[in-house]
C-alpha positions as CSV (number, residue, x, y, z in Angstrom):
1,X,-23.4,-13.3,42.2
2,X,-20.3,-14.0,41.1
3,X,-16.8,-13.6,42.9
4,X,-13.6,-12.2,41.4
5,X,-11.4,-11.7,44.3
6,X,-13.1,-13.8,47.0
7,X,-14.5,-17.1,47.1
8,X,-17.4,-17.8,49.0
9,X,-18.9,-21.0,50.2
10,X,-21.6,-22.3,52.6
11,X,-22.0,-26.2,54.2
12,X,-23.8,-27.3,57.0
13,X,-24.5,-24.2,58.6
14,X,-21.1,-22.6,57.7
15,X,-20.5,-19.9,55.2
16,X,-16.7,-19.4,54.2
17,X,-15.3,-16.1,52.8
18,X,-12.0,-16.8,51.2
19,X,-9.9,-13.6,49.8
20,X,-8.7,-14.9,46.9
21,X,-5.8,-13.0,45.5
22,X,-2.6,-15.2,46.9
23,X,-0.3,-13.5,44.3
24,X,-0.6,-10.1,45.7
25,X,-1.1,-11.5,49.5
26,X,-4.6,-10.9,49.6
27,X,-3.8,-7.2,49.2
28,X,-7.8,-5.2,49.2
29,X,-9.0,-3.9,46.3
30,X,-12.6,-2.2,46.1
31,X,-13.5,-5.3,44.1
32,X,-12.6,-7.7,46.8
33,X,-14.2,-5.4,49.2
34,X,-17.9,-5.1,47.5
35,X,-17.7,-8.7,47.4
36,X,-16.9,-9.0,51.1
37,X,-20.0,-6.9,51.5
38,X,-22.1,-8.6,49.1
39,X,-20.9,-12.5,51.0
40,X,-21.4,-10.7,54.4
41,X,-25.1,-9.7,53.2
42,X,-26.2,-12.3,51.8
43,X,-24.9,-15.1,54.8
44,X,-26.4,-12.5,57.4
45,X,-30.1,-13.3,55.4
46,X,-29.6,-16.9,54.7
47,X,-31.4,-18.4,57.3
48,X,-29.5,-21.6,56.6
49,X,-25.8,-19.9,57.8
50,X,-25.4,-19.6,61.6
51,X,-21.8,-19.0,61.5
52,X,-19.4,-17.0,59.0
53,X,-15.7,-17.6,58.6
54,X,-12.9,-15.5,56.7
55,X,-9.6,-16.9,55.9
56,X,-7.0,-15.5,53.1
57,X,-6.1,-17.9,49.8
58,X,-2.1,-18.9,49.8
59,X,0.4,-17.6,52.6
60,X,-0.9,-14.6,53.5
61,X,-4.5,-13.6,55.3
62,X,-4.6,-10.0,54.0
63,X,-1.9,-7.2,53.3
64,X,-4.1,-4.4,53.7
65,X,-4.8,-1.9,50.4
66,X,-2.1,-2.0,47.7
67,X,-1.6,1.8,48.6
68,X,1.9,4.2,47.3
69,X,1.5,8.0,48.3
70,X,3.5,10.5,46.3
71,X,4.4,12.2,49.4
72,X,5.4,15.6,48.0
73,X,2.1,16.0,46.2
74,X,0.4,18.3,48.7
75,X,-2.6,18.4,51.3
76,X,-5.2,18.6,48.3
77,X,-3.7,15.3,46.5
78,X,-3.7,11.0,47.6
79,X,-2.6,9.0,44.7
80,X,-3.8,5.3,46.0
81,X,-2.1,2.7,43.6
82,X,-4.9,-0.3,43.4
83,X,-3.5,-3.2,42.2
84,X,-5.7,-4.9,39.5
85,X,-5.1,-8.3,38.7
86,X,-2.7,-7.3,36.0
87,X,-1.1,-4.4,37.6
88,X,-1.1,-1.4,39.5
89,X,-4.1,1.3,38.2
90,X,-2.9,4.6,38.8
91,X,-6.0,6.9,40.4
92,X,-5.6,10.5,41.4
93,X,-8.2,11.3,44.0
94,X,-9.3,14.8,45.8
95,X,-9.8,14.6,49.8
96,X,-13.2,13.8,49.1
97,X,-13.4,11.0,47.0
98,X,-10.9,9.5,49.5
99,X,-13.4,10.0,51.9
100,X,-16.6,8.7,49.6
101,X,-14.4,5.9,49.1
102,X,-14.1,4.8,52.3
103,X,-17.5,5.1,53.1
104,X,-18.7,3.1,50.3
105,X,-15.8,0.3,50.9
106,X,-13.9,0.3,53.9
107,X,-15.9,2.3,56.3
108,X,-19.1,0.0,54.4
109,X,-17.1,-3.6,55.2
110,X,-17.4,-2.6,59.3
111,X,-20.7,-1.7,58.9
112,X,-22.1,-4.2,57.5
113,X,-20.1,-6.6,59.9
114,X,-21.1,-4.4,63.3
115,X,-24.9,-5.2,61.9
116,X,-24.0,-8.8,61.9
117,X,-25.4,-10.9,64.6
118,X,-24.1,-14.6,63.8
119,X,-20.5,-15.5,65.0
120,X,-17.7,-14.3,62.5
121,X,-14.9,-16.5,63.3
122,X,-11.1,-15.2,61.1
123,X,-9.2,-18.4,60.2
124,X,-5.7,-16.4,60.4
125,X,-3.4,-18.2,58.1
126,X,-0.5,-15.7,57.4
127,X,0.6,-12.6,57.8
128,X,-2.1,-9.9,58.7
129,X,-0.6,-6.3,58.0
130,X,-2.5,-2.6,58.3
131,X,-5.8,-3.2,56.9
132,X,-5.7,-6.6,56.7
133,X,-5.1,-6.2,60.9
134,X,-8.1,-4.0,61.1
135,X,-10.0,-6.3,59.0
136,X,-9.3,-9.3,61.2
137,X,-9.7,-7.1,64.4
138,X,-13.8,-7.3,63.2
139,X,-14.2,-10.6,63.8
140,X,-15.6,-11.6,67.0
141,X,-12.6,-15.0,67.6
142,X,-9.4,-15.2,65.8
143,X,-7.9,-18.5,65.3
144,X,-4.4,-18.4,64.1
145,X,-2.0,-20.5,62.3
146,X,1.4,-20.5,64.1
147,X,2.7,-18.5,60.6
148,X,0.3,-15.7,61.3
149,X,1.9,-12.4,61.8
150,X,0.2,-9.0,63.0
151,X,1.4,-5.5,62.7
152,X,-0.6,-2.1,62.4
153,X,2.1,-0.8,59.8
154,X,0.2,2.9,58.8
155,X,3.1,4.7,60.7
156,X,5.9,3.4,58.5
157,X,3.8,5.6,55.8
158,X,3.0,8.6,57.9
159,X,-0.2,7.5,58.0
160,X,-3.0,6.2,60.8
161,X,-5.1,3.4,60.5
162,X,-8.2,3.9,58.0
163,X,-9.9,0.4,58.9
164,X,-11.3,1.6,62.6
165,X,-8.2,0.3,64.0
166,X,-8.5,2.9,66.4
167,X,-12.0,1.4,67.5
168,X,-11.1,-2.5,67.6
169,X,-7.7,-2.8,68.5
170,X,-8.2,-0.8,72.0
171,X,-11.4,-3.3,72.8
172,X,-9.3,-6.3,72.4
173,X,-5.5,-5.8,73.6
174,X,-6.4,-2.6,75.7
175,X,-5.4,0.8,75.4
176,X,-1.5,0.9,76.1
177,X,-0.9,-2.4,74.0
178,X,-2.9,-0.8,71.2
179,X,-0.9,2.3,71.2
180,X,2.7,1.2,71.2
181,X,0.8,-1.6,68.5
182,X,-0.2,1.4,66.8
183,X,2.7,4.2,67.2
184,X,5.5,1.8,66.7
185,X,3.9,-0.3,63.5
186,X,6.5,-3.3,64.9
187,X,5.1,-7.0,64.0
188,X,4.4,-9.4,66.5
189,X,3.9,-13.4,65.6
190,X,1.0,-15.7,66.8
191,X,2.3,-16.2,70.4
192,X,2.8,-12.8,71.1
193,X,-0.8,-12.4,69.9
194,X,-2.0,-15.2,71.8
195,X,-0.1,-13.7,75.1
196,X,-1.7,-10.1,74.9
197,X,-5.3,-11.9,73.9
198,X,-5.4,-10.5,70.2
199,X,-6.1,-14.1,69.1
200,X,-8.2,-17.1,70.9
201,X,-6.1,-19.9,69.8
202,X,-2.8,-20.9,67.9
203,X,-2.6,-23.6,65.9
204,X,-0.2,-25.7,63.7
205,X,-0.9,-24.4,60.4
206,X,-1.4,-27.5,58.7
207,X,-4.5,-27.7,61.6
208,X,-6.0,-24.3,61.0
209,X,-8.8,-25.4,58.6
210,X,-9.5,-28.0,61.0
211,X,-9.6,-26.3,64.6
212,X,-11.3,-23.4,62.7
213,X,-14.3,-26.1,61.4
214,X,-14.7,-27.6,64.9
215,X,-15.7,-24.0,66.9
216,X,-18.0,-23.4,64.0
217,X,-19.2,-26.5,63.5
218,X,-20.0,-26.3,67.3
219,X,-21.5,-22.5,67.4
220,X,-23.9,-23.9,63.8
221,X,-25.2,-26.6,66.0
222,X,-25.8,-24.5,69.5
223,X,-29.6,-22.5,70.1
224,X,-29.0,-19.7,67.3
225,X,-31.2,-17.3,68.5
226,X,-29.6,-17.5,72.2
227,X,-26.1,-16.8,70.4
228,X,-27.2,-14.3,68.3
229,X,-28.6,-12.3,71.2
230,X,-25.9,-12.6,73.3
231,X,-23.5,-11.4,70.7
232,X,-25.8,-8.2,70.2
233,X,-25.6,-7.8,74.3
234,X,-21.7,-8.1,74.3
235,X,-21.0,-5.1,71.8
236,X,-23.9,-3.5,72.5
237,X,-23.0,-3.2,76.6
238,X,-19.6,-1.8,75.7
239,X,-21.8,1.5,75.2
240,X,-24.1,1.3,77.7
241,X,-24.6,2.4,81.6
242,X,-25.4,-0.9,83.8
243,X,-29.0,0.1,84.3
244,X,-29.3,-0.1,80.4
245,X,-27.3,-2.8,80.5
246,X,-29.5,-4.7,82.9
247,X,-32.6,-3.8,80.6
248,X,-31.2,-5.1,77.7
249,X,-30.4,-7.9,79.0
250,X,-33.9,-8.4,80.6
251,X,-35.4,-7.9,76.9
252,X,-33.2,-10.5,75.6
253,X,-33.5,-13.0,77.9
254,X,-37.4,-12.8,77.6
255,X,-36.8,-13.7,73.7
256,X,-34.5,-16.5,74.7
257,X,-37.1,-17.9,77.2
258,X,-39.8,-18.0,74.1
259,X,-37.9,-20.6,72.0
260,X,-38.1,-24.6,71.4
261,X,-34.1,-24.3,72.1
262,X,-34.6,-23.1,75.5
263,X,-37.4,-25.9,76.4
264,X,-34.5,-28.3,74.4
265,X,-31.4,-27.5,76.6
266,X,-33.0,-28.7,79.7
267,X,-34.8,-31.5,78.6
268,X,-31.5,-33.0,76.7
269,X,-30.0,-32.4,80.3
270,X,-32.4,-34.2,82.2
271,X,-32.6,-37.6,79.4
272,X,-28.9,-37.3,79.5
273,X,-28.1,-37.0,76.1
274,X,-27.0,-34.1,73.3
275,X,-29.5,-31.5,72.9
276,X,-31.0,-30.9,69.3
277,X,-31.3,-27.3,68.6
278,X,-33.1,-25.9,66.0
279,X,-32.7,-22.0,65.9
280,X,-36.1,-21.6,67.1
C-alpha cells in the first residue's frame, strides 16, 4: 500500500509510523488515519516487527483534526473543516455521520491499537494538542523531546475529547490531574509531563531518534512472546478482579514456560553471556 499522509518503515525488528503532514502540524485527516490503521495492521501481522514506533514529520507530533464548528448552526448540524493537502474541504455532516465517522476512523485507530500486543513506543517530537494528545495517550511509553508540548485543548471549543481521552488520560496521570488536564485545556511542556508521569523519558531533541531506537532496539531483541503476554496482562488486569487476575496470569505464564526463550534466559545466565532470543 501506498502512504499519502504517513510514512511507514520497518528495520531490524522495528516498524516506524511517521505522520507526514509537517505543513499543517500533522493535523488528522481520515486519510492519515486509514493509513494509521492500515501501518498498525499490517506491523501487528508481520511476524518480522516486534516493536512499533510513531513520531510526527517537522516540529510538531500531531495537532489533532483540522476541525472549525459554526457554532450557531444548531444541535442537528457539525461542520468539520478537513484540511486536504491544498486546503480546507468544507463537509456538512448530520449527528450520525459524525458518529459513523468516528467509528470508522477515530474510534477504529484505538481499536486496532487496544488489539495490539507488541510494544508501541510515541517518539514525541513537538507539540501534541487534543487529538494528537489522545493519540499519543495510546501508546504504551512516551519518549519526549524537550520541545514536546501537551494540552487536552477540546474545552477552548466547547467541546470534550472525541479520541478516548477520557479512557487514557485517567490511567496514566490519575483522575484529578486528568481533570484539571481536561477542564482547563492549559498546556504543560515535557518536564511537567515527565513530573506527573505522562511521559517515560525527556530528551534533547536532537537525541529523540536516538533514545527512541535504543528502548526499541532493546524490546525487538528481548523473548517476544514473554513481552507480548505481559503487555496483554497489564491492560487486561486493569478490568479484572485479582482472582481473575491471578488466572490470567497462570495461563500466561504456562505459555511463557513452553518457549526456546524461556530455556534461553537461563542458560545465557548461567554461561555468562547475552541471551539470544528468538520469539519462540
Amino acid at each position: 500500500m501506498e502512504f499519502q499522509d504517513i510514512i511507514y518503515t520497518k528495520e531490524e525488528g522495528i516498524a516506524t509510523i511517521t505522520l507526514n503532514r509537517p505543513q499543517a502540524l500533522n493535523a488528522l485527516t481520515p486519510t492519515m488515519q486509514q493509513e494509521w490503521i492500515a501501518a498498525i495492521e499490517d506491523a501487528s501481522h508481520d511476524d518480522e516487527v516486534r516493536v512499533l514506533v510513531v513520531t510526527g514529520a517537522g516540529r510538531a507530533f500531531c495537532a489533532g483534526m483540522d476541525l472549525r464548528h459554526q457554532s450557531e448552526r444548531g444541535a442537528g448540524h457539525f461542520t468539520p473543516i478537513l484540511s486536504g493537502q491544498s486546503g480546507a474541504e468544507s463537509i456538512s455532516l448530520s449527528p450520525f455521520q459524525i458518529m459513523q465517522h468516528m467509528r470508522e476512523n477515530i474510534h477504529g485507530l484505538a481499536h486496532k491499537l487496544a488489539d495490539l500486543d507488541k510494544p508501541f513506543i510515541g517518539a514525541i517530537n513537538g507539540a501534541a494538542v487534543g487529538g494528537g494528545m489522545d493519540f499519543a495517550s495510546m501508546c504504551d511509553i512516551r519518549i519526549a523531546s524537550e520541545k514536546a508540548k501537551f494540552g487536552m485543548a477540546y474545552v477552548r471549543m466547547g467541546m470534550i475529547p472525541a479520541g478516548g481521552g477520557c479512557y487514557y488520560l485517567p490511567r496514566i496521570v490519575g483522575i484529578a490531574k486528568a481533570c484539571e488536564l481536561i477542564w482547563t485545556g492549559r498546556m504543560i511542556d515535557a518536564e511537567e509531563a515527565l513530573r506527573i508521569g505522562y511521559v517515560s523519558k525527556v530528551v534533547p531533541h536532537d537525541e529523540l531518534e536516538a533514545a527512541t531506537k535504543e528502548l526499541a532496539t532493546q524490546l525487538a531483541k528481548g523473548p517476544s512472546v514473554a513481552i507480548r503476554l505481559a503487555k496483554r496482562l497489564i491492560y487486561r488486569c486493569l478490568d479484572l478482579d485479582l482472582v481473575r487476575a491471578l488466572e490470567d496470569h497462570q495461563t500466561a505464564l504456562l505459555i511463557a514456560q513452553s518457549t526456546e526463550d524461556a530455556k534461553e534466559g537461563p542458560l545465557a545466565f548461567i554461561e555468562k553471556r547475552e541471551p539470544i532470543f528468538k520469539g519462540r
